[in-house]
N, C-alpha and C positions, 0 to 999 in steps of 0.2 A: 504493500500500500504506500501511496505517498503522500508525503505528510506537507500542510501549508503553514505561512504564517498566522497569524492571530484573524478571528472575521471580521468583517467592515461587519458595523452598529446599524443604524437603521441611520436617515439622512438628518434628520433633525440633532443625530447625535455627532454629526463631523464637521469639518471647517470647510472651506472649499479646497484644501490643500491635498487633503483626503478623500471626496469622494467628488466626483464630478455634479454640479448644477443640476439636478434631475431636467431632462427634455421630456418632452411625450409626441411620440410622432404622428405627424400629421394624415395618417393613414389610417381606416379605421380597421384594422388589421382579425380575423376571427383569431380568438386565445391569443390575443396581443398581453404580454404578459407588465405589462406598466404598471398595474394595480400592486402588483407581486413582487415588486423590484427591492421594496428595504429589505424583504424578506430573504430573497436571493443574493444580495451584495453584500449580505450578513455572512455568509455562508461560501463566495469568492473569498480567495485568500488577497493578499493586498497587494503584494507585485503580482505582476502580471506583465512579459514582456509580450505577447502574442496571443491575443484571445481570438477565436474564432466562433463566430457566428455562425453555425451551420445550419440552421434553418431558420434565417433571418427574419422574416417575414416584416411586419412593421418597424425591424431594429430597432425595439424599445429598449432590451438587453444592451445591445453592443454600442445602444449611442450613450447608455449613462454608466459603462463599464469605465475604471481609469485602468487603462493599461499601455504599453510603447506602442501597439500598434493594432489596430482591430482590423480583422477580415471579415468581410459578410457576402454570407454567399446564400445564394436561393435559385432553385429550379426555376422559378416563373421567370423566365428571361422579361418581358417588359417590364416586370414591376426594378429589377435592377439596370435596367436601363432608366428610369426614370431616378434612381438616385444617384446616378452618374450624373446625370444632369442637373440635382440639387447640389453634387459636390461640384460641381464644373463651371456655372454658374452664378453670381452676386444673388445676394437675396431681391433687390433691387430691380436685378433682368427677373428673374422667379417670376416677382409679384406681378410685374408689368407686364411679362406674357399670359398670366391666369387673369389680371384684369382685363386685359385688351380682347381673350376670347369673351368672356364674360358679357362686355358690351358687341362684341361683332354677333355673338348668336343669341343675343337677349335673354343670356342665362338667367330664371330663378324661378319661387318654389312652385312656379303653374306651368309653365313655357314647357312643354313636354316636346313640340317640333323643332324646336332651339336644342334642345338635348340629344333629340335621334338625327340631327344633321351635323351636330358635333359628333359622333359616336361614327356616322358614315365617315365621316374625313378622318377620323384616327383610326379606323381601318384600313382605309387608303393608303394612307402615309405615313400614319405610325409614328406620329412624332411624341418623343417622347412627356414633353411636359402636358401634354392634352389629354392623358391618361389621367394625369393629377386631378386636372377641371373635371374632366368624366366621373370622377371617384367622387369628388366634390357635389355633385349632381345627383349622383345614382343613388338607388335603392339601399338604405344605410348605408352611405359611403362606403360600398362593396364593389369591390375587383373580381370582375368574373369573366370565364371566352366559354367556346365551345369545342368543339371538338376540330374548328376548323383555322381555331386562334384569332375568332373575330370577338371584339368586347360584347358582349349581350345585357350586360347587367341592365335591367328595366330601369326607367326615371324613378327616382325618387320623390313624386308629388305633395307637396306641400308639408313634406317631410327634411327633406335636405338641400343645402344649398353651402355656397363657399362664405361661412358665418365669421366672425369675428375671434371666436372661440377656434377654427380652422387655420385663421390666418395669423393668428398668433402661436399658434404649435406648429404650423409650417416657416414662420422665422426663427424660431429657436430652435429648430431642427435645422435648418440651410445653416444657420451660424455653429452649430456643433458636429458638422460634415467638416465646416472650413477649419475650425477650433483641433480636432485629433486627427492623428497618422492615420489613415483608415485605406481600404479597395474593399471590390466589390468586384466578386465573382458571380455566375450563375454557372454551374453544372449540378449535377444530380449528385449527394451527400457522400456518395462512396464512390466518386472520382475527382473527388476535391484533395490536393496535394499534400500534405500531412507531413510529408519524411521531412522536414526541416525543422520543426519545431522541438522546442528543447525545455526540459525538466520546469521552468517557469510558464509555461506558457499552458494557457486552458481552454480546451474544447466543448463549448457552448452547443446544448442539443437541444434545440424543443420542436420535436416532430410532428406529427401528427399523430394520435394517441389512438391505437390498434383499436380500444373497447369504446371508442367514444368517436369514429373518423366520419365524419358525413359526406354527401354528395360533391361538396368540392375538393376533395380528395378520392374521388373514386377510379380515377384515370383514365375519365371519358370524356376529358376538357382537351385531348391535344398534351397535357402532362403526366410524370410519373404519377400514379394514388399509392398507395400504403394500403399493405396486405399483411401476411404473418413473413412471409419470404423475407421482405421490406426489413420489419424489424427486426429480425432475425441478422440480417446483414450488417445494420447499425448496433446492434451488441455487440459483434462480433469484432466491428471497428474500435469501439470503445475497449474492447478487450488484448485489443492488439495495442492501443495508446500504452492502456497500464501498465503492457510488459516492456514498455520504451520509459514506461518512468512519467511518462507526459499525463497532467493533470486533465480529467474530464469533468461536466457535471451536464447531468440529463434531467431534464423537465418529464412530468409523465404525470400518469395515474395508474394506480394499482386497481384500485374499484371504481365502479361507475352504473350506477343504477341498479345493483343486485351482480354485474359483472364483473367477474376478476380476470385480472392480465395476469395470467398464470406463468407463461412463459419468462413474461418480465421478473416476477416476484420471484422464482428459481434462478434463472440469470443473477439477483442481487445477492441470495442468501449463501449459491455455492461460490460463487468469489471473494462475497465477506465485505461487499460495498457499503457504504453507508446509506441508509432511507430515510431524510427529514422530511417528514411530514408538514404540508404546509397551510397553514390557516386560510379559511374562505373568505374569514372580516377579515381578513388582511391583518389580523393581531398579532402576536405571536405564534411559534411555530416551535418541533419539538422534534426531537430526534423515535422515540416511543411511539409505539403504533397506538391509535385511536378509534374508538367507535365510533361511525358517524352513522351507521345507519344504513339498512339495502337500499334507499332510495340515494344517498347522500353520494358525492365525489371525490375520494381521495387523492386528492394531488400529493404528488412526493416530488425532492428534489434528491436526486440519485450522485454521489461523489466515489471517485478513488484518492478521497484523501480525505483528512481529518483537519477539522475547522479546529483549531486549538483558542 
């Protein structure tokens, strides 16, 4: 097992020296884990030369991680095309391309033929910051294709629109792109590069969770879904880090409605990992397993190393 420094405290307990400005990103991401995060950076050890994001998704994790250098990587090739171009870009251009479509297709919360002529043209042409506005518009700010890689996600009607509360979590998010070392990959989780990293550095997983995956991970969009194979392969990885020394920590759930991830929970017990268990309120959290109940969801955070 490998063993870290002391855990980062919850946010209110650090200086800024210590633990990065919490951002919350501007993507309404499903199991975006920003709610979870004092919880989790409790439980990161405190150097960190190379954290990897490996199923980035909103990079809630990887933008409030303090480490030398964050990698984030995710399948969905547009959505990482689009935060190359939040890193690549001034907040300044950002904003002024999300306003200027804004008024050219008389975005908001009724204009339903403003939204599917935007949607035509970022099919077309596929640019990336038009994805953001799309996201901005859509059906709970939800990112979805089909099986043919075209966006589908229906309007959002009198529901969603690019609010205030949007556009200030998309400049603190453009400003903490510019602010840390970071890249951005997109391949599939078990062809992302790994042999370089070294005893310091930690492999960030929050997958798609086997006993709880819905339809947009089913692998009818045009992308890989998550099966038993799937995670079977991501253990497997993880298990390969541990015997390199290299620090991991996996996001999951063991139970979830009456269902248990059996494979996982064997995975943890015969290699002797650690399972914190993690609170719903967001309260505290405990390393002891707890009753929640058949209907109830056990989230655990999974380590090959000991939070001292």
């Amino acid at each position: 097992m490998v063993t870290s420094a002391s855990p980062t405290l919850l946010f209110e307990e650090f200086g800024e020296s210590q633990v990065l400005r919490p951002v919350r990103s501007p993507m309404n991401y499903i199991g975006g884990k920003f709610k979870l995060l004092p919880q989790l950076l409790r439980y990161f050890p405190t150097e960190i030369s190379t954290f990897v994001d490996l199923f980035c998704g909103g990079c809630n994790v990887g933008a409030n991680v303090k480490a030398d250098h964050v990698v984030f990587n995710d399948n969905l090739t547009y959505l990482i095309d689009l935060y190359r171009e939040l890193k690549e870009n001034s907040v300044s251009e950002v904003l002024s391309h999300v306003k200027s479509r804004i008024v050219e297709f008389g975005l908001s919360l009724t204009n339903a033929e403003g939204y599917s002529k935007l949607r035509e043209l970022y099919n077309t042409r596929r640019r990336p910051l038009d994805l953001f506005v799309l996201a901005a518009y859509s059906f709970n700010h939800q990112i979805r294709y089909n099986s043919a890689h075209q966006f589908n996600n229906p309007f959002g009607k009198e529901r969603s629109s690019f609010n205030p509360t949007m556009e200030k979590n998309l400049v603190a998010f453009v400003g903490r792109l510019h602010e840390i070392s970071c890249e951005f990959r997109s391949e599939n989780f078990d062809k992302v590069d790994l042999s370089e990293l070294d005893s310091k550095a930690l492999v960030y997983c929050d997958p798609p969770y086997l006993i709880t995956t819905g339809t947009y991970n089913d692998g009818k969009r045009g992308f890989t879904g998550w099966d038993l194979q799937e995670e079977k392969t991501l253990l497997a990885l993880l298990d390969g880090l541990n015997a390199r020394g290299v620090r991991f920590a996996l996001s999951n759930v063991v139970r979830h409605k009456g269902k248990e991830n059996r494979i996982l929970m064997g995975w943890i017990a015969m290699n002797g990992y650690n399972m914190i268990h993690l609170s719903k309120n967001y309260a505290n959290s405990s390393y002891h397993t707890m009753d929640r109940g058949l209907n109830s969801s056990d989230e655990v955070l999974v380590t090959n190393y000991t939070a001292e």
